[in-house]
Residue frames as qw, qx, qy, qz and C-alpha x, y, z in Angstrom:
[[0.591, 0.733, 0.238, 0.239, 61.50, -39.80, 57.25],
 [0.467, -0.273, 0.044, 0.840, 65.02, -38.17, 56.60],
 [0.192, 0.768, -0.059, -0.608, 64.99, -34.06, 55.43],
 [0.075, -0.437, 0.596, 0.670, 66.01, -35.25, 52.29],
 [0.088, -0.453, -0.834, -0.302, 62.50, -37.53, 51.37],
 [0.051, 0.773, 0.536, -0.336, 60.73, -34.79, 53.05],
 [0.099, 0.643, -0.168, -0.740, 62.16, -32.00, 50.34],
 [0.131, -0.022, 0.860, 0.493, 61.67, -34.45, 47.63],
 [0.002, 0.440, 0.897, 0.041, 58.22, -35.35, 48.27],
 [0.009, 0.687, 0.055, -0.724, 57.58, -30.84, 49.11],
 [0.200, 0.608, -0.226, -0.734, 58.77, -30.42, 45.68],
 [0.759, 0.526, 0.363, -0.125, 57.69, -31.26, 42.42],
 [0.617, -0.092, 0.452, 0.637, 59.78, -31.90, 39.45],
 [0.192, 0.723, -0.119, -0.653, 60.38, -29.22, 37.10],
 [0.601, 0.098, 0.701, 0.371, 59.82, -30.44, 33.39],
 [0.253, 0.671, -0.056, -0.695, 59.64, -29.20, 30.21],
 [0.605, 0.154, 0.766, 0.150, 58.29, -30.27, 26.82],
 [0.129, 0.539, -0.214, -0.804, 58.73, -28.33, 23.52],
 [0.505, 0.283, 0.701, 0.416, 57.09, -29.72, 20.08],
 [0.459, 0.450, 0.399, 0.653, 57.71, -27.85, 16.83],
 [0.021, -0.120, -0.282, 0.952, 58.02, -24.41, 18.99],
 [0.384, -0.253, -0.346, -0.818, 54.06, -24.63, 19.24],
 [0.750, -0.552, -0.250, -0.263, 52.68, -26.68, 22.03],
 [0.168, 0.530, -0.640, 0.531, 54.59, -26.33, 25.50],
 [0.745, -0.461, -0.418, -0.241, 54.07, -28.29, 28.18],
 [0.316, 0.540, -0.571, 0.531, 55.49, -27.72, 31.66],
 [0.739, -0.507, -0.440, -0.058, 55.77, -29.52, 35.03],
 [0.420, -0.136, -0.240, 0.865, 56.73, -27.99, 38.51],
 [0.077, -0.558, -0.251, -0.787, 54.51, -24.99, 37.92],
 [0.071, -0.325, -0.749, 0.573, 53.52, -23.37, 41.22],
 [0.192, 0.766, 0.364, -0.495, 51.82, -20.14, 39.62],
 [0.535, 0.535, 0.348, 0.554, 51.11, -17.97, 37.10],
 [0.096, -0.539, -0.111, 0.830, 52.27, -14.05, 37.67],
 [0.427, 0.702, 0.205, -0.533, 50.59, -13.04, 34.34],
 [0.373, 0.041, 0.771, 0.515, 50.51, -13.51, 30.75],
 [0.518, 0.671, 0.200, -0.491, 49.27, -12.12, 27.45],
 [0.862, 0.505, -0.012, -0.038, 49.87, -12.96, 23.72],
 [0.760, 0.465, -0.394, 0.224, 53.39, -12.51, 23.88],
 [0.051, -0.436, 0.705, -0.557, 54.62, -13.07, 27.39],
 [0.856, -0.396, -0.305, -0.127, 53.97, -15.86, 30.05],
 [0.067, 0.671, -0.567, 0.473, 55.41, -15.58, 33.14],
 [0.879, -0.143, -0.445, -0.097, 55.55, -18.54, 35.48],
 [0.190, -0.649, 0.651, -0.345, 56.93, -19.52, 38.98],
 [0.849, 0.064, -0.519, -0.080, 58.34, -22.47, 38.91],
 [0.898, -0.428, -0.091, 0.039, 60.07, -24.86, 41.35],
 [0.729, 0.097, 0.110, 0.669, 63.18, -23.54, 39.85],
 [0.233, -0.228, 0.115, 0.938, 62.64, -19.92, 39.42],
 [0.418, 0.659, 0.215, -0.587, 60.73, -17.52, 37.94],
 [0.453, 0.109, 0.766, 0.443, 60.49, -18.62, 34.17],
 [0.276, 0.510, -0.325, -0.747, 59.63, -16.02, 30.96],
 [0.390, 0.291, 0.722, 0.492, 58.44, -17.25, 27.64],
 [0.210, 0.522, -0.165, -0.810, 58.18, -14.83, 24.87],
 [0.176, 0.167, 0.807, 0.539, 56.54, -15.48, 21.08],
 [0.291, -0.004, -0.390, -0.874, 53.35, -14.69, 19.25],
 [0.794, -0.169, -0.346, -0.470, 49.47, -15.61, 19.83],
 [0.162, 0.172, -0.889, 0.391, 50.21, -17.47, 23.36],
 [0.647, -0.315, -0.106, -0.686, 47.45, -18.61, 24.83],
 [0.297, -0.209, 0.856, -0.369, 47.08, -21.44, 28.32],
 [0.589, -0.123, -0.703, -0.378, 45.02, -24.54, 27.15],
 [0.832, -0.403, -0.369, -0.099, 45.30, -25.68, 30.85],
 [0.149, 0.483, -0.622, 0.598, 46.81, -25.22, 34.33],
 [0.821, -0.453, -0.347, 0.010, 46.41, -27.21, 37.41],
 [0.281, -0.778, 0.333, -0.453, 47.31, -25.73, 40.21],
 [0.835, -0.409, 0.322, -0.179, 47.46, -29.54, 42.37],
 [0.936, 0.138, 0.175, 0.271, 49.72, -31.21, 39.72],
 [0.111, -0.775, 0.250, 0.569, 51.74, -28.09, 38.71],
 [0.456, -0.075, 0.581, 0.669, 51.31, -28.63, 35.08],
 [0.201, 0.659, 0.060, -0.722, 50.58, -26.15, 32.53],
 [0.544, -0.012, 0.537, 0.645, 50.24, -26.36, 28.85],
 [0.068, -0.620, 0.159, 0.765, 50.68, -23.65, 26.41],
 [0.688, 0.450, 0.474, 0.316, 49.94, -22.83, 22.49],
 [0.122, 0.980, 0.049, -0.152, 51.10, -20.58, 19.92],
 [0.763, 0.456, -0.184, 0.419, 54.71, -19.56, 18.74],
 [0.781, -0.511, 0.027, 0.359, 57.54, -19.97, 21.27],
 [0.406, 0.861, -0.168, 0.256, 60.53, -17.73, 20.74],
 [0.228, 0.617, -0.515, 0.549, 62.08, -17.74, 24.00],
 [0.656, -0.628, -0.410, -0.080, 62.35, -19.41, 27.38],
 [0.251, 0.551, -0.452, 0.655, 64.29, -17.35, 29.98],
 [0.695, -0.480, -0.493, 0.208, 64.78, -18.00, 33.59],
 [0.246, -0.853, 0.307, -0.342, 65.27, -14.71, 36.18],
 [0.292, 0.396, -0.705, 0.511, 68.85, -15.09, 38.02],
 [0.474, -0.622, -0.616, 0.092, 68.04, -16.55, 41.10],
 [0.083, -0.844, -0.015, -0.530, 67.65, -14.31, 44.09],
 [0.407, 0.029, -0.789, 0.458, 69.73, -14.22, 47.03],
 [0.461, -0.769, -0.442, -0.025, 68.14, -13.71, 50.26],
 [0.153, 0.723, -0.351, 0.575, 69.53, -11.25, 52.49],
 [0.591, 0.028, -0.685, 0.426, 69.49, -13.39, 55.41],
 [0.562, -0.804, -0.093, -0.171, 69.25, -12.38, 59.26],
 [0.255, -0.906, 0.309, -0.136, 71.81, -11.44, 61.65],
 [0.762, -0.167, 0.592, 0.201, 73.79, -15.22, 61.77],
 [0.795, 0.501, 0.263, 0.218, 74.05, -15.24, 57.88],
 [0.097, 0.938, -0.115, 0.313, 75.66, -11.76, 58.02],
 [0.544, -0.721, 0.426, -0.052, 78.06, -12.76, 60.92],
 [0.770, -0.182, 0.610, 0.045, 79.05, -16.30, 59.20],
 [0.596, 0.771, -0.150, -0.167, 79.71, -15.00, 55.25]]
């Protein structure tokens, strides 16, 4: 198996499915860091991932499939900048 079917098959696609800014589905979900009516905060395969709005509430998360879906009124999805790493003593030497 080349490194490139063995990061494929590691990660799960990130997806996303909006209808009429009221039911969200999303795929790729590793966790949840926390949520209340108007925040959800998610770590995805891509990044940490915000949604803001009104009366949120999780219908469902699976943890083994990494999908989540959401109700309620959607305002906003925002992704955090990635982070860089700071690296070790070779990363620093080879910038």
């Amino acid at each position: 198996m080349g490194s490139d079917e063995k990061v494929s098959t590691l990660r799960k696609k990130h997806g996303i499915i909006l209808e009429d800014r009221k039911i969200l589905t999303l795929t790729g979900v590793k966790d949840v860091s926390g949520f209340d009516e108007q925040k959800v905060v998610l770590i995805t395969e891509l990044g940490e991932l915000t949604i803001k709005g009104s009366d949120l509430r999780i219908n469902d998360f699976s943890n083994d499939s990494g999908e989540i879906s959401l109700e309620g009124n959607v305002d906003s999805l925002i992704y955090a900048e990635a982070k860089q790493t700071q690296g070790g003593f070779f990363t620093k030497i080879f910038k």
